[in-house]
C-alpha positions, -999 to +999 in steps of 0.1 A: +255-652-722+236-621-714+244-586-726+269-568-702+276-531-697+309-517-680+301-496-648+325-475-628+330-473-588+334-443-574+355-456-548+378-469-566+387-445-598+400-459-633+383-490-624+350-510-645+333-541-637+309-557-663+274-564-652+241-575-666+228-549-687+192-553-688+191-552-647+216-523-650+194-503-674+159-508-656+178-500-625+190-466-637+159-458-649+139-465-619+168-441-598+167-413-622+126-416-625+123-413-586+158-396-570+149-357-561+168-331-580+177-308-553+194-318-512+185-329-493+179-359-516+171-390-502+187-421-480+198-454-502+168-471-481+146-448-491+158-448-530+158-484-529+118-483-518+111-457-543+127-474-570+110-508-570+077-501-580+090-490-610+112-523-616+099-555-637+090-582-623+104-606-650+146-589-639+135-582-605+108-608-587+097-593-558+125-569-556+148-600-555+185-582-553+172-549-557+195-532-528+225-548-552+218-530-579+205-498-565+244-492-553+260-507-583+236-482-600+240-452-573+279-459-573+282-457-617+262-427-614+279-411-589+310-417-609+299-400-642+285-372-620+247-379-624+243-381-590+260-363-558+258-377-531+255-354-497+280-361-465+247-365-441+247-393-418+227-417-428+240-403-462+212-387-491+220-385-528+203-366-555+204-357-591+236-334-603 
């Protein structure tokens, strides 16, 4: 069994879900290597794009279930207040 790391929602407050940590960690990294600092910020599409060059191949072939993780990822960090997210429409999120 793989190494798993509690992450928070939130949407849904006092709650954690386990996931896989390696694919958690190189996510994060990837979002807080590419999201803007300041708003406007950017679009999940757009930090989904930006993040996957700088995910490995060997957790992420071709991207394979990158979306997934980007909002598990944008959704934890949004919870611990690393990220804000903006009420735009589409929405934009950027580092706290």
């Amino acid at each position: 069994m793989s190494d798993k790391i509690a992450v928070e929602n939130i949407n849904t407050p006092g709650k954690t879900t386990n996931v896989d940590k390696a694919k958690y960690l190189a996510m994060k990294d990837a979002m807080l290597a590419t999201l803007p600092k300041a708003a406007p910020g950017m679009t999940a599409s757009e930090a989904k794009d930006a993040a996957k060059p700088h995910l490995p191949e060997v957790l992420f072939p071709e991207g394979a279930t990158s979306g997934w993780w980007q909002k598990c990822v944008q959704l934890d960090l949004e919870a611990k207040g690393v990220v804000i997210r903006e009420a735009t429409k589409p929405l934009r999120f950027h580092l706290a």
